[in-house]
N, C-alpha and C positions, 0 to 999 in steps of 0.2 A: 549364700548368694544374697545379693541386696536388689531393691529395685530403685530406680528415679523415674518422674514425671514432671514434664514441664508443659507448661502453658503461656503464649502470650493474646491477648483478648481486648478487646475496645471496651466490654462490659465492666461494671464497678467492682470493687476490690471485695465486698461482702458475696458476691457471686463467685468469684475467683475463687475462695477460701472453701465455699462449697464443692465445687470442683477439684479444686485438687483434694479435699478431704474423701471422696468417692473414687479418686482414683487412687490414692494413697490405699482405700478397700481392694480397691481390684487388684491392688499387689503384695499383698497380705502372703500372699504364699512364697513371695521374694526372701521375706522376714517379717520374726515375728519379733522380737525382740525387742524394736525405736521404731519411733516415727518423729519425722520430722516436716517443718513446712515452712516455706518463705514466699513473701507477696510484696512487689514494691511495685506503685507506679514510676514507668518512664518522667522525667524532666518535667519535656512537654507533656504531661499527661495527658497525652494519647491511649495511650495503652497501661495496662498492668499485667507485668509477670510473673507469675507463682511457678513454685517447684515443690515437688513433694520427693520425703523418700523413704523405704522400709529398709531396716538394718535386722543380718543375722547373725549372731554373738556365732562366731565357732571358736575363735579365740580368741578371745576378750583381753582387750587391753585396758588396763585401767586409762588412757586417755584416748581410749575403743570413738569416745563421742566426736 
């Protein structure tokens, strides 16, 4: 089983990256395997939204990533 999290936030992109780093924790038991994490401000930088995710190998593909 894998997990994702997503966030969209008014707050700066150094704060984003904390956050989704804390939830990407709290879903540790999704997978242990990867983790991964994306953050891009909107255009109009308005906003910024991050995604995080935990990956669990059960069958690994070598192009698994």
């Amino acid at each position: 089983m894998c997990g994702i999290a997503c966030i969209v936030t008014k707050t700066s992109l150094d704060n984003t990256i904390l956050c989704l780093r804390r939830m990407a924790k709290s879903l540790s038991h999704k997978g242990s395997d990867d983790e991964g994490f994306y953050e891009k401000n909107t255009k109009d930088a308005k906003y910024t939204i991050g995604l995080a995710h935990r990956r669990l190998s059960i069958i690994d593909l070598s192009s698994g990533k």
